[in-house]
Z-matrix of the N, CA and C atoms (Angstrom, degrees):
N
C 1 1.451
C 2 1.531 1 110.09
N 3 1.357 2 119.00 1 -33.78
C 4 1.067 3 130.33 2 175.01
C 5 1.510 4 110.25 3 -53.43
N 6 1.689 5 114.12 4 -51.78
C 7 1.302 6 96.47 5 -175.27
C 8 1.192 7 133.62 6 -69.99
N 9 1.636 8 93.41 7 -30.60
C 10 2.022 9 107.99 8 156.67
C 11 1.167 10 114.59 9 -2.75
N 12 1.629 11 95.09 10 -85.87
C 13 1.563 12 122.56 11 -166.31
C 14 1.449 13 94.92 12 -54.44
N 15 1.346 14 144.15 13 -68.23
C 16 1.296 15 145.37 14 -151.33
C 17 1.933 16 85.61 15 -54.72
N 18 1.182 17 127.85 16 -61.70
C 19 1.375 18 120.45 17 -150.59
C 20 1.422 19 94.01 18 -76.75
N 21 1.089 20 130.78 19 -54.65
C 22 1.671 21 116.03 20 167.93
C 23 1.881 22 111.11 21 -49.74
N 24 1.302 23 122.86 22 -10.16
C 25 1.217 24 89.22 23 173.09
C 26 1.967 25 98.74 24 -98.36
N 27 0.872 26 111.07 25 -0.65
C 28 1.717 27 111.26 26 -161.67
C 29 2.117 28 79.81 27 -84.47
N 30 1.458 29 115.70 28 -41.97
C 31 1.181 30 101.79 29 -158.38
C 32 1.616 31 106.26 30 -81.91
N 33 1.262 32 106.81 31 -7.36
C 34 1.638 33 110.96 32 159.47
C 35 1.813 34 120.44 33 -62.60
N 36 1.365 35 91.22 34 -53.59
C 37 1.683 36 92.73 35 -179.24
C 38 1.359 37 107.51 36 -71.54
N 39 1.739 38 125.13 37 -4.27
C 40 1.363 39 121.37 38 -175.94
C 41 1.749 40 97.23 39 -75.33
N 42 1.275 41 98.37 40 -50.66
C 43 1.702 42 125.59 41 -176.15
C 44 1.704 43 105.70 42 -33.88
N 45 1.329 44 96.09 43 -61.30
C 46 1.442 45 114.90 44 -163.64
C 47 2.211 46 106.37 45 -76.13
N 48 1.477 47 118.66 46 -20.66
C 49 1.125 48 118.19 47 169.45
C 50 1.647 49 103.57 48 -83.75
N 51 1.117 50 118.23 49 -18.74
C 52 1.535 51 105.90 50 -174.89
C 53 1.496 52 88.32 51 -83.49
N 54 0.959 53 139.60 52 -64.47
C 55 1.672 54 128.53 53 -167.89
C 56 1.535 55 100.68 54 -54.62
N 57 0.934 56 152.89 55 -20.07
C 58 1.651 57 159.65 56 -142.07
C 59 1.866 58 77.70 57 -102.35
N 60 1.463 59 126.71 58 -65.18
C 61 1.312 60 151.53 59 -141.80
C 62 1.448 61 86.43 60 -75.22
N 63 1.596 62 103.66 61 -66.30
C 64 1.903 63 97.57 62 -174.56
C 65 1.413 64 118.83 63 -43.80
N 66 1.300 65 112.14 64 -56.00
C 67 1.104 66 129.41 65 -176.00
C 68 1.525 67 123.99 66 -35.23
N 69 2.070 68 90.76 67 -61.84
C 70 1.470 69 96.13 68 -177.03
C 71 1.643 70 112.99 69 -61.77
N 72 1.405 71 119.43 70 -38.13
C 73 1.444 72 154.72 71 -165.60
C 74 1.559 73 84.35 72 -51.01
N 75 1.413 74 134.52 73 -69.61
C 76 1.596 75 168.51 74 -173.04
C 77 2.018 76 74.91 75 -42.94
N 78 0.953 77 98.22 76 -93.54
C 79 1.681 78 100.09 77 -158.76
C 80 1.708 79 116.66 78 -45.56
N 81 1.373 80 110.66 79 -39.80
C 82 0.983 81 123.78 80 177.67
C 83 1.489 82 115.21 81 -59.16
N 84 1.337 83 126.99 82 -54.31
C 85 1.426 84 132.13 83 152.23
C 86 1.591 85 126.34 84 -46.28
N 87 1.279 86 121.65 85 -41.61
C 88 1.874 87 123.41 86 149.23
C 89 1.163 88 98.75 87 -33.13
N 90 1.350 89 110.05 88 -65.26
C 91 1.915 90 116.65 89 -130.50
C 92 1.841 91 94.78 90 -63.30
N 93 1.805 92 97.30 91 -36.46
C 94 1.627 93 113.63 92 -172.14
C 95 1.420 94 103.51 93 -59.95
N 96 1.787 95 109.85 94 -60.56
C 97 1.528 96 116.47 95 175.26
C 98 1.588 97 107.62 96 -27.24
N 99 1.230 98 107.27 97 -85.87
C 100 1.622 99 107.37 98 -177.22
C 101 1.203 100 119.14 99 -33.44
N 102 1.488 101 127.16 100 -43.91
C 103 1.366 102 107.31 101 -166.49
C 104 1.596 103 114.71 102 -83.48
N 105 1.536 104 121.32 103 -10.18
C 106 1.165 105 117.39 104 -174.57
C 107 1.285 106 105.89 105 -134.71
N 108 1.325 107 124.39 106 55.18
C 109 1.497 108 136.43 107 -171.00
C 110 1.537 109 95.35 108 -118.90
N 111 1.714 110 102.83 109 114.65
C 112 1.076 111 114.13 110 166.77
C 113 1.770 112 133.52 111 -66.71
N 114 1.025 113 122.06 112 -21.64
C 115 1.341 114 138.79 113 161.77
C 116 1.610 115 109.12 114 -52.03
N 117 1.623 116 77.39 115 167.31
C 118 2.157 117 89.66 116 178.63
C 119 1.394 118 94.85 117 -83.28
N 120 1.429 119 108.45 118 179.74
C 121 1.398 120 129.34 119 -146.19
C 122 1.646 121 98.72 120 -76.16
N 123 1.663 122 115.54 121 -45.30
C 124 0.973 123 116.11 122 -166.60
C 125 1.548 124 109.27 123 -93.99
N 126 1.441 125 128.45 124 -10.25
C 127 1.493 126 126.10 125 162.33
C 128 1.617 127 91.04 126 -70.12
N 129 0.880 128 145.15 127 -13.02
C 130 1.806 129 146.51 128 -155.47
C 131 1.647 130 88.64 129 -90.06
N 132 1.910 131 114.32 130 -78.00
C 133 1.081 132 123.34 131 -167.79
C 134 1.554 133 96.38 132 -39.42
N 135 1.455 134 109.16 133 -67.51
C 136 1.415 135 123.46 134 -163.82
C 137 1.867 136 106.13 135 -27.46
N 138 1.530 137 107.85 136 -60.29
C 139 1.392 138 113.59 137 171.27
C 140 1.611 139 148.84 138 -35.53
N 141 1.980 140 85.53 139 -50.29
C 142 0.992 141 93.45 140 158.78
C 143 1.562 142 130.32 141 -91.33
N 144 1.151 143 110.55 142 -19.51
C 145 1.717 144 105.47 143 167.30
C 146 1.861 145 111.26 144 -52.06
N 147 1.515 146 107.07 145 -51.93
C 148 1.306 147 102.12 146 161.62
C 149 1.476 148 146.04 147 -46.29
N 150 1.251 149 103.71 148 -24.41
C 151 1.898 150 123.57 149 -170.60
C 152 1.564 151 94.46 150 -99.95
N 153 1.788 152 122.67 151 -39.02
C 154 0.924 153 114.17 152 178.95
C 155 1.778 154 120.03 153 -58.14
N 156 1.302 155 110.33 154 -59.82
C 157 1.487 156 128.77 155 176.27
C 158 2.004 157 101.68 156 -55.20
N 159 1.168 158 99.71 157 -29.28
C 160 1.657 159 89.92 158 171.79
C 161 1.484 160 111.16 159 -75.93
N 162 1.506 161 112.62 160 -23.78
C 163 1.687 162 125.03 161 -176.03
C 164 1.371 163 102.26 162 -75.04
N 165 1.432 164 122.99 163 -45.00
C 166 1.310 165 128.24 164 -164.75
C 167 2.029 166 103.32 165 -68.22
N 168 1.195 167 107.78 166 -32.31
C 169 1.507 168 103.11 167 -134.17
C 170 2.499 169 68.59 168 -98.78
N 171 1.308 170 106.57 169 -13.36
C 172 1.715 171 91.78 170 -178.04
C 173 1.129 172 97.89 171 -81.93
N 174 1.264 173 108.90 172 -48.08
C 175 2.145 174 104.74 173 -176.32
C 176 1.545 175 114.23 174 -57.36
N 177 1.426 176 99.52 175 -38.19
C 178 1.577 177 97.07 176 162.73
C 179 1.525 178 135.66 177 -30.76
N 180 1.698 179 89.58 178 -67.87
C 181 1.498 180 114.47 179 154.62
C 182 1.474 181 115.59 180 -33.21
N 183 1.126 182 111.20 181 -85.17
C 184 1.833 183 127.93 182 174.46
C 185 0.946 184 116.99 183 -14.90
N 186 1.889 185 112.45 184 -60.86
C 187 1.483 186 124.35 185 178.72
C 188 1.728 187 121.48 186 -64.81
N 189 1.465 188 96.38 187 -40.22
C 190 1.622 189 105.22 188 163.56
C 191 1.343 190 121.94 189 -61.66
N 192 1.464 191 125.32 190 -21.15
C 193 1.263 192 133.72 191 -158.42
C 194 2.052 193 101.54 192 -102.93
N 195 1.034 194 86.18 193 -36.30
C 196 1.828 195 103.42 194 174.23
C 197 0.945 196 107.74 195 -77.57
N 198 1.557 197 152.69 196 -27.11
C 199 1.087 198 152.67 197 -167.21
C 200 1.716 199 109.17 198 -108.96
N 201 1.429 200 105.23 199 -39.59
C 202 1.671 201 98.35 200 158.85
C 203 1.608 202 100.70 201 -58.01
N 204 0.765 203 149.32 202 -44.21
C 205 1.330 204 150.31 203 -161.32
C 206 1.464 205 120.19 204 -62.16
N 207 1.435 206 91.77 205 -52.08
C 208 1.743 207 95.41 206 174.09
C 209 1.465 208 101.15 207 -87.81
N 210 1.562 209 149.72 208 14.57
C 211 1.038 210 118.74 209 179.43
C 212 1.975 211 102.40 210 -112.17
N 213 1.404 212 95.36 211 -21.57
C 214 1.613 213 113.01 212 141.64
C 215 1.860 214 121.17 213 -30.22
N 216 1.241 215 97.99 214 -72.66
C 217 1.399 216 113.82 215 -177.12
C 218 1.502 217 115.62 216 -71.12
N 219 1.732 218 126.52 217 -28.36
C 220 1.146 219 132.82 218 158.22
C 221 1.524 220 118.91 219 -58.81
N 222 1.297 221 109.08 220 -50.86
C 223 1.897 222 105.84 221 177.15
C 224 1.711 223 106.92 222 -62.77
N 225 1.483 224 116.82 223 -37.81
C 226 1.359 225 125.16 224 -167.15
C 227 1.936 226 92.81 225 -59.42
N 228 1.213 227 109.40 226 -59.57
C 229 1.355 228 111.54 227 -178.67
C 230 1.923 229 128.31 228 -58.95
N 231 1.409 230 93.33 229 -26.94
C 232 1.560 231 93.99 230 167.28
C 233 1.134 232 109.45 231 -90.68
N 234 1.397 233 140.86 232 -22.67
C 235 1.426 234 144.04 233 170.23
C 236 1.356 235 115.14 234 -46.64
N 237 1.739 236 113.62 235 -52.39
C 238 1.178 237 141.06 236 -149.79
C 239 2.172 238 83.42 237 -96.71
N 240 1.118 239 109.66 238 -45.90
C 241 1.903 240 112.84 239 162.57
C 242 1.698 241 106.24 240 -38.50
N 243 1.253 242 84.71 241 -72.03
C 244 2.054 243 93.29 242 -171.06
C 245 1.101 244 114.00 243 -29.68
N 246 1.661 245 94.74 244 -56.54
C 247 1.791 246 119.39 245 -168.83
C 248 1.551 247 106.27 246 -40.49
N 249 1.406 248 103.06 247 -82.12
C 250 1.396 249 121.99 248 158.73
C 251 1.327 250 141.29 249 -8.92
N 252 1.468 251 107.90 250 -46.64
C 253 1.258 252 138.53 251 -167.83
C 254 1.890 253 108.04 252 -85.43
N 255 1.765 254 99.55 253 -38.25
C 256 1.458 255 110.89 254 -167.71
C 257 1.620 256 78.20 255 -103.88
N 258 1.074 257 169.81 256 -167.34
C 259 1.501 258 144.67 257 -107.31
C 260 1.082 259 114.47 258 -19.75
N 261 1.400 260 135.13 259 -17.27
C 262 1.658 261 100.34 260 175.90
C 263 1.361 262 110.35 261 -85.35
N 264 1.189 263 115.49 262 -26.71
C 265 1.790 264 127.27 263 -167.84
C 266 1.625 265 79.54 264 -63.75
N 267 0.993 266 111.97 265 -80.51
C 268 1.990 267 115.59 266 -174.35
C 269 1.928 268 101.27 267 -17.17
N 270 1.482 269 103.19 268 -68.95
C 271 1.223 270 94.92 269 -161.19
C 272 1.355 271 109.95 270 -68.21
N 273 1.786 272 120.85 271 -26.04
C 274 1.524 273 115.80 272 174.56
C 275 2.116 274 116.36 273 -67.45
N 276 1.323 275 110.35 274 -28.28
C 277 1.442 276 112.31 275 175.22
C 278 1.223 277 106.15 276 -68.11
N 279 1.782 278 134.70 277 -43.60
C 280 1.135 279 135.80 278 -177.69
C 281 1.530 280 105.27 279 -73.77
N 282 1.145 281 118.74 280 -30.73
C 283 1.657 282 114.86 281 -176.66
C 284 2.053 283 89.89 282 -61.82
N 285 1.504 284 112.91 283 -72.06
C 286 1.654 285 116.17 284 -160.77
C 287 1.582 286 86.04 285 -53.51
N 288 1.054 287 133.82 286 -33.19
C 289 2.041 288 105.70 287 -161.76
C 290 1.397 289 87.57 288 -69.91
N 291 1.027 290 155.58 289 -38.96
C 292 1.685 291 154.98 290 -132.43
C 293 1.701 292 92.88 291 -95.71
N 294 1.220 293 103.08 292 -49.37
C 295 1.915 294 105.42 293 -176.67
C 296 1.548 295 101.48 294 -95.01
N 297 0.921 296 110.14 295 -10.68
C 298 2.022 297 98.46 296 163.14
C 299 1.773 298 108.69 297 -84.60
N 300 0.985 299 104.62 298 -31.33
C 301 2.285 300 119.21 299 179.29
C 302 1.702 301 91.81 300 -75.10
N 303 1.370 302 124.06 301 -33.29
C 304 1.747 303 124.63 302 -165.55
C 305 1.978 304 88.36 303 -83.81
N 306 0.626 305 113.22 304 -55.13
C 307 1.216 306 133.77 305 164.22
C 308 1.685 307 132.36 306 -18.94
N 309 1.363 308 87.75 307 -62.80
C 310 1.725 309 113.81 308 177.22
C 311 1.357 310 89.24 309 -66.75
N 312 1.149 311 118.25 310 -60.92
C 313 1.177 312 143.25 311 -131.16
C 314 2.044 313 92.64 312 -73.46
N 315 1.052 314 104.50 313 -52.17
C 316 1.574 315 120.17 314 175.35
C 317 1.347 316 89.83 315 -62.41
N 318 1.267 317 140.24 316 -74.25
C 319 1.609 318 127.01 317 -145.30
C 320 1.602 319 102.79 318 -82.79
N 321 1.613 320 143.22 319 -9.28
C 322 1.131 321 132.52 320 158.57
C 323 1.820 322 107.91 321 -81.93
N 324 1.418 323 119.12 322 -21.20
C 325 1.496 324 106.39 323 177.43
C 326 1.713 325 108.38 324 -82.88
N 327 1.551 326 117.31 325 -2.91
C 328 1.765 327 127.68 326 167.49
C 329 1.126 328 112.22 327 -67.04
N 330 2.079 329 113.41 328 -49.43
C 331 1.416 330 127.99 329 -168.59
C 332 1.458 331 89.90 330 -87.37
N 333 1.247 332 138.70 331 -7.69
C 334 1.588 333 102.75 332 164.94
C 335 1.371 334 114.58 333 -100.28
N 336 1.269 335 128.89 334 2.57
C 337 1.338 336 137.42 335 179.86
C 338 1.177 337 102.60 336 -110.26
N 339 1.371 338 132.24 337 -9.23
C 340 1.717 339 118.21 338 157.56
C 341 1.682 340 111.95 339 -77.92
N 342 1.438 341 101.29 340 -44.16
C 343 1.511 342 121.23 341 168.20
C 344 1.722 343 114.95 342 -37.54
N 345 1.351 344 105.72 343 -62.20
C 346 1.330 345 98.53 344 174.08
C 347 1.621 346 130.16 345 -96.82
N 348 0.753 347 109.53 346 33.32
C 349 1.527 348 128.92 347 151.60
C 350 1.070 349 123.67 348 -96.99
């Protein structure tokens, strides 16, 4: 279970470098647009206000899409908790009935050996 969690957390920080990547990727391509954009200044702005708001509204996406993801992987992990949690009680109640019966079992074989003496 442990490693679970470890690989859901590795695929979080995977999550979170790809938006880091778009992002930078996003500016880096502006910064390029501008400098080698054949158009006038204001078909230029015009462009990039457009490419920008197309940049904004994918990372949007991304971030919405990464975060369904981990909240996916959060229920999966408390589910897989519960699960876990209600077998152990099972196997810990079945463990004490076994040493409460070992038990009985010891303090009536005392009372018959005090008994017959």
């Amino acid at each position: 279970m442990i490693n679970e969690i470890q690989e859901r957390d590795h695929s979080g920080i995977n999550v979170f470098g790809v938006l880091v990547g778009v992002l930078i990727g996003g500016l880096a391509g502006a910064v390029t647009m501008l400098l080698l954009a054949p158009q006038s200044g204001k078909r230029t702005r015009t462009l990039i206000q457009h490419k920008s708001v197309e940049l904004r509204d994918r990372a949007a996406e991304l971030v919405e899409d990464g975060m369904e993801q981990v909240r996916v992987d959060r229920d999966k992990i408390a589910m897989n908790g519960r699960r876990k949690a209600k077998e152990l009680m099972r196997n810990g109640r079945a463990l004490v009935a076994g040493q409460l019966e070992h038990v009985s079992e010891a303090v009536r074989a005392g009372k018959k050996a005090i008994l017959s003496s």
